[in-house]
BAVEX-303120 format. One record per residue: x, y negated, z of N, C-alpha, C, CB in turn. Coordinates in steps of 0.02 Angstrom, whole numbers, plus 50000, padded with zeros to 5 digits. Each point is the difference from the previous one (the first is absolute). Glycine has a CB too. Example, Ala and Ser with C-alpha at 12.3 -4.5 7.8 and 13.67 -1.06 7.14 Angstrom:
BAVEX-303120
506605028450390499554994150000500454994050000499055005950062500774988849902500424994150003499614994550037500595003249892
end
This chain:
BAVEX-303120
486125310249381500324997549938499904992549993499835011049945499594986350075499844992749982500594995150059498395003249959501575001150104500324996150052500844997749960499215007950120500834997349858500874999749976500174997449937500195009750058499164990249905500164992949960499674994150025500115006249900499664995150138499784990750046500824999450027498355000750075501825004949949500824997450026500474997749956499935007750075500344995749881499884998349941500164992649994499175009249989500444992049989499784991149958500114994750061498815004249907501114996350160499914996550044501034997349991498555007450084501905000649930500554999549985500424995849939499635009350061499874992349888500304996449958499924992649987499995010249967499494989050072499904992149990500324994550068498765004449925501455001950111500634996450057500534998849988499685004150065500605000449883500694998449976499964996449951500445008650031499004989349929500034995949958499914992550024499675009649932500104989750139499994994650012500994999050044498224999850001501705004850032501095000250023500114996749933500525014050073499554989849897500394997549930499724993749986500185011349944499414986350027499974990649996499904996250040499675000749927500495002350141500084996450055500864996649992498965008750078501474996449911500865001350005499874994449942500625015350038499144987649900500134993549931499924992950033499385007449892500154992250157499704990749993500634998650048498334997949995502085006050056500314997950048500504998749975499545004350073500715002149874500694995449942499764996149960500725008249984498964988749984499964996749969500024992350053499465010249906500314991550158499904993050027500964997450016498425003250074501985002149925500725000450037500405000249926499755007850135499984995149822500564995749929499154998749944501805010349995498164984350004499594996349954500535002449907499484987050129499795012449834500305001749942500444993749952498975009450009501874993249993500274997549990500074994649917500235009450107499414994649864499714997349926499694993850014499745011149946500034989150115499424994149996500594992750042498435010450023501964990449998500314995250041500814995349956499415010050121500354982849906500604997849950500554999450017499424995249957501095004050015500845001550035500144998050068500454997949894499084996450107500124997350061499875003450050499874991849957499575010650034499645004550051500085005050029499534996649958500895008949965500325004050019500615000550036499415001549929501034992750060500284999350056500165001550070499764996149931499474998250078499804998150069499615008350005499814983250004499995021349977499905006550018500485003350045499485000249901501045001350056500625002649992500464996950069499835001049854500124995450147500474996950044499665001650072500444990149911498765007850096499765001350070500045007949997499164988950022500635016049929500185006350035500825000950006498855005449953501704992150025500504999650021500274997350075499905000349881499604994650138500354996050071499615005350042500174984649980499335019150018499395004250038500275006049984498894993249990501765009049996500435008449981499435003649974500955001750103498844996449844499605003549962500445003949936499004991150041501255003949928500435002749954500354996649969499435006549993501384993149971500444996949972499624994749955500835009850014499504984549974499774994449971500285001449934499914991950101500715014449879500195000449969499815004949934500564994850095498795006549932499525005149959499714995349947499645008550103500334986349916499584994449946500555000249930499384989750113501145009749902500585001249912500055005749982500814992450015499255005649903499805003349957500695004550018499134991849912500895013150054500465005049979500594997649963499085007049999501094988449959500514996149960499894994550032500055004849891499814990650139499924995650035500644996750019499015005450025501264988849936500524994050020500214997550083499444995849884500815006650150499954993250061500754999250014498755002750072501344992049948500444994949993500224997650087499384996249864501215006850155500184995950070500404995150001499885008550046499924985849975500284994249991500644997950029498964998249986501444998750005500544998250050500525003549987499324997450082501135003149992500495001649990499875005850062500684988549934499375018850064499985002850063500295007949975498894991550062500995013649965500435005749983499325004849959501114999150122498204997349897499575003549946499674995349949499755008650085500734984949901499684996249938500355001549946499634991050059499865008149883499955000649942499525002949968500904998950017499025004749918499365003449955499945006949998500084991449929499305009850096499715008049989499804998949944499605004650103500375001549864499474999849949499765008950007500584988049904498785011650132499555005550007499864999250077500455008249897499134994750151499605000150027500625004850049498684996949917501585007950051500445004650033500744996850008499285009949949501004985950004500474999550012499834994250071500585004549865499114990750117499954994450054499955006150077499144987649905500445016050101499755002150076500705005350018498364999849983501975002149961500535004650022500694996050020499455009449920500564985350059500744996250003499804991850027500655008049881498844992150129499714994350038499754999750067499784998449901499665006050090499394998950054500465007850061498374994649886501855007950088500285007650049500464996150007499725012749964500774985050040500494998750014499904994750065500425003649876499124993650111499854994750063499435004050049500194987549919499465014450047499505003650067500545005450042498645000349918501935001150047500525004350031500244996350063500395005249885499734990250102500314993750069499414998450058500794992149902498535011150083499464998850048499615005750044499924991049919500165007550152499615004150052499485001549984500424996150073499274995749933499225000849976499754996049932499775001250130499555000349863499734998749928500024991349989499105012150004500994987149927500274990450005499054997250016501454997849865498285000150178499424998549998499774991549990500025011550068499664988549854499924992249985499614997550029500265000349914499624992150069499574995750017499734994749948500535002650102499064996849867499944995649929499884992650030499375010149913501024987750047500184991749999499544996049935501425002950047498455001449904499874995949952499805003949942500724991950046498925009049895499875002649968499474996949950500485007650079500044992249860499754994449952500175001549909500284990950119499265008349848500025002149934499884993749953499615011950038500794990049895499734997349954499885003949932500454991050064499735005449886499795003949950500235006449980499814990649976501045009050029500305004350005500105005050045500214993249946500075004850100500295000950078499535000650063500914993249955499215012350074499834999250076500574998450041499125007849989500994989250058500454996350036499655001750102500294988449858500205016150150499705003950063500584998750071499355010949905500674985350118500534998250068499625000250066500734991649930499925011250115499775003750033500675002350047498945002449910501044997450173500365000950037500175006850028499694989750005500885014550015499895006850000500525000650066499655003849855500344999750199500335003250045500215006950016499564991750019500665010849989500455006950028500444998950056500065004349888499975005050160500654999450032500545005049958499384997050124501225001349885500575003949960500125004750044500564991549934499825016150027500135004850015500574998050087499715005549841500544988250137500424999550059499874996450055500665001649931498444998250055499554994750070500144992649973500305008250128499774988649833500064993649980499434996049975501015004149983498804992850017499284994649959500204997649936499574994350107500045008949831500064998949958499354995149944500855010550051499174984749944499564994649995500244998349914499924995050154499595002449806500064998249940499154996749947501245010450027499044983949956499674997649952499875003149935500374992050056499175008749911499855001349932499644996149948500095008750053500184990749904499464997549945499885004549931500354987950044499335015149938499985004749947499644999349950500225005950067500024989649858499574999649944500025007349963500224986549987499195015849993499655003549967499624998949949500145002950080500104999149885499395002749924499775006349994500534993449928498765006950063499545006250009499874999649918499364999750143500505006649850499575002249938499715007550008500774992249923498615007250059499455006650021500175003450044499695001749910500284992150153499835004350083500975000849991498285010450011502024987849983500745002350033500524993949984499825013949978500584985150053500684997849991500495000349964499735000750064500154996749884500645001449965500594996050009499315003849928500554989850099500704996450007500004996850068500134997449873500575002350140499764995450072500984996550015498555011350080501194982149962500704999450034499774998450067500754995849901499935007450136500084999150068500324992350014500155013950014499544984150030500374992550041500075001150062499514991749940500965009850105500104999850057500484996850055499515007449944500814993950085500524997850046500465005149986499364994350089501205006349874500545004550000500565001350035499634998449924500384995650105500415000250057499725004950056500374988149969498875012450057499825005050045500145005549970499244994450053500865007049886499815006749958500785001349995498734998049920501734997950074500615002050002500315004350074500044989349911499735006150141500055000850076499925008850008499394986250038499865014249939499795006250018500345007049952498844992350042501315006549913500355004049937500685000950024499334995049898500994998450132500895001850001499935000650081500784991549884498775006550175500255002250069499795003650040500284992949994498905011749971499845003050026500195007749980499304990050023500905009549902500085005149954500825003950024499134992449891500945001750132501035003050039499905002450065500854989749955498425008950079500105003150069500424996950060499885009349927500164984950049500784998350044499774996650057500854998049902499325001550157500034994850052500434992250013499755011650032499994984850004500414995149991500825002250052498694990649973501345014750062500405002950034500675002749952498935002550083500785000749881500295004549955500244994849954499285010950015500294983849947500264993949950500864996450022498454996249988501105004250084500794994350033500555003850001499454993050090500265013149933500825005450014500504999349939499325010950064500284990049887500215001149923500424994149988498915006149955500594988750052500344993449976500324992650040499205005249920500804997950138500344996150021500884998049986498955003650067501324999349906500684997549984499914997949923500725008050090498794991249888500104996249955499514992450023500325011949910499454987350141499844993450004500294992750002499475007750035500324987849928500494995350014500014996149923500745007750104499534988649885500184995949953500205002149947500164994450069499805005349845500225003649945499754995649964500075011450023500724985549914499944996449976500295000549916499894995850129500025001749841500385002849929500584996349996499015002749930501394999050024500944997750002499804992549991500875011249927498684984950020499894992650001499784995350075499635003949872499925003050165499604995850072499624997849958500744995750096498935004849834499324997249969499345002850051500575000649860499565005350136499465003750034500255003450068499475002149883500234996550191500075002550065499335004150014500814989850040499455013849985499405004950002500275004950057499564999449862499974998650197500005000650082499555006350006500094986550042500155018249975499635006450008499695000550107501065007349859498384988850143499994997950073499675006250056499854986449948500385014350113499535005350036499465000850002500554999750047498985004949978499425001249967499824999149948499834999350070500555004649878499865002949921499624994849975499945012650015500364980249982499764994849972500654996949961499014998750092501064999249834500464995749964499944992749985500125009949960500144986350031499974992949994500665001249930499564993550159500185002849798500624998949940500004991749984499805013449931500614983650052500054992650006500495000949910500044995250184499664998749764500484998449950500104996149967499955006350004500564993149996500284991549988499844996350048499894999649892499534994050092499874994550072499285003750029500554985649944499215021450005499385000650020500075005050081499494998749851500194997150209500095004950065499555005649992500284990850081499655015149942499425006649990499504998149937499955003250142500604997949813499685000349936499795008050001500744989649934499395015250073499495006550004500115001350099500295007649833499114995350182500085005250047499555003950001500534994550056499745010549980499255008150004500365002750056499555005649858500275002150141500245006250061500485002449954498915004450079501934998849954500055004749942500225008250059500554988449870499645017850091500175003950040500485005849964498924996250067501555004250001500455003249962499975010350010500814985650018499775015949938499655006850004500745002449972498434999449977502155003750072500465001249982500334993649957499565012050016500704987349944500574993749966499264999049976501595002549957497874997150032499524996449924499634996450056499745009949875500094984050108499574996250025499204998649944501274994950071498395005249967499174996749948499914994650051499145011949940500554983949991499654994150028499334998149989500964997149994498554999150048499544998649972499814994349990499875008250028500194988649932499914991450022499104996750007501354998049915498784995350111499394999550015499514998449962500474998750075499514999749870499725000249945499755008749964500784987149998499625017650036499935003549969500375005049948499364992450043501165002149929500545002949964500525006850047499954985949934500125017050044500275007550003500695001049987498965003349966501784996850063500585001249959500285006150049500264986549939500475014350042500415004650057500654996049996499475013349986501054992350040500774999349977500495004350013499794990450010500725011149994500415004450041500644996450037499605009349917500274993850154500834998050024500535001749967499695001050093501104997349901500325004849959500574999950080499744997249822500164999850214500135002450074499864993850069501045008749930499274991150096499754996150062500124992649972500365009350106499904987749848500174993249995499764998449919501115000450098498825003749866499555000649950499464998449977500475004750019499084994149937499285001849993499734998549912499824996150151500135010849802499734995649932499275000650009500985002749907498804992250055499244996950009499814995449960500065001750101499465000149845499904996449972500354998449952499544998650074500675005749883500844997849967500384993950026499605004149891500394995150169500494996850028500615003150070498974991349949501605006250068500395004450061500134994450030500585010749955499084989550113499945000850053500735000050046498895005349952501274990750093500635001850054499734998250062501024997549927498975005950129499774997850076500624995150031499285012650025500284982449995500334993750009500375002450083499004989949914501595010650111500265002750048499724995950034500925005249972499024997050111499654994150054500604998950038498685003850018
end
C-alpha cells in the first residue's frame, strides 16, 4: 500500500511539473499581451506572421475600420474584421500559389498611430512574381486594431486582380485582340489612343504625347485597362472600327 502511494505522489508531481513546464514554454512564445505597447504588439504579430505562425490579421478587433487606399479592384472601406478579410484579404490570397511572405522595413509609433512598412512577395496561381510595398497606419486600443489604412502600390494589386484572376495568356490576349490593334482616335483627333502589341496602350491629348499608358486586355468586344498609375477603366467595341470608352467614340484610323 505505501509503495502505491509513493507512486502516487511520485506521478502526480510529474505531471505537475509537464504541466508548468508547457505554461513557461507558452508563455515564452506569446508573452502577456496586457503587458506590451501597440508598438510592440505589432512587432509580435507581424514576426509570428513572417515565421507562418499565424495571420497578422488576428490582431483587429471584430468592428475594426480598415481602409484600402488607392485606386485598385479591392480599395476602399471595410468596416468589421469580416467584411475586410471576406472581400479584401480572400479575394487576393485567391490570386496566390504561395503564402505572401513579409519582410519589415520599418516600424514606428507615435502617440496615436503605429505606422508598420514592410515588403511582401508571392508566386501567382499562374507562376508569376508577385512583389509589393506596404505601409499600414494603425490605431490600437486594448490589444487590437480598430482602425487602419492601407498604402501600397495599386498598380501591382491591380496587375494581379485583373491578369491573374482572367487566367489569360499572352497567346490567348493577342489572338483576341489583334484586329483591334492600331490607332483609335475620337471624331475631334483631341484624343489618339494607340492600342500597341504586347497588350501595352499609349494615349496622346491634345499637345500632351503618352499622357496615360498601362496594359490593356481584351475579352470578346470589352476591353480592360490598367493604367500605370493604377487607375482602372474598360469599354466596348461596338465592332471592328468602333470603340466607346470612357464616354468617348473612338474610330480606327485605317492604315
Amino acid at each position: 500500500m505505501m509503495c502505491t502511494r509513493r507512486m502516487a505522489v511520485f506521478l502526480l508531481g510529474l505531471f505537475t511539473l509537464m504541466i508548468n513546464s508547457t505554461i513557461i514554454k507558452a508563455q515564452d512564445v506569446m508573452p502577456e499581451e496586457a503587458s506590451l505597447t501597440p508598438k510592440e504588439l505589432v512587432a509580435f504579430y507581424f514576426d509570428r506572421w513572417k515565421n507562418e505562425g499565424a495571420s497578422f490579421f488576428d490582431l483587429l478587433e471584430e468592428d475594426a475600420e480598415w481602409i484600402v487606399a488607392g485606386r485598385s479592384p479591392v480599395s476602399g472601406t471595410y468596416h468589421g474584421k469580416a467584411d475586410f478579410m471576406e472581400n479584401a484579404v480572400k479575394p487576393i490570397l485567391a490570386q496566390l500559389a504561395t503564402p505572401l511572405r513579409p519582410e519589415l522595413v520599418s516600424l514606428t509609433a507615435d502617440g496615436q498611430f503605429v505606422w508598420l512598412h514592410f515588403n511582401a512577395s508571392a508566386t501567382t496561381v499562374n507562376g508569376q512574381s508577385y512583389k509589393n510595398t506596404y505601409v499600414w497606419k494603425m490605431q490600437l486600443k486594448n490589444g487590437k486594431i480598430i482602425a487602419g489604412v492601407a498604402f501600397l502600390d495599386t498598380y501591382e494589386l491591380a496587375v494581379l486582380m485583373n491578369k491573374t484572376k482572367k487566367e489569360v495568356t499572352m497567346d490567348n490576349t493577342m489572338q483576341e485582340s489583334g484586329k483591334y490593334i492600331g490607332m483609335w482616335v475620337t471624331e475631334n483627333g483631341h484624343i489618339r489612343h494607340e492600342l500597341l502589341p504586347g497588350n501595352r496602350y499609349d494615349e496622346a491629348r491634345g499637345s500632351r504625347k503618352s499622357a496615360y499608358q498601362g496594359i490593356y486586355k481584351v475579352t470578346g468586344n470589352h476591353i480592360d485597362y490598367v493604367d500605370d498609375t493604377g487607375f482602372s477603366a474598360d469599354g466596348e467595341f461596338i465592332d471592328e472600327r468602333t470603340l466607346h470608352h470612357g464616354g468617348y467614340i473612338f474610330y480606327k484610323v485605317e492604315e
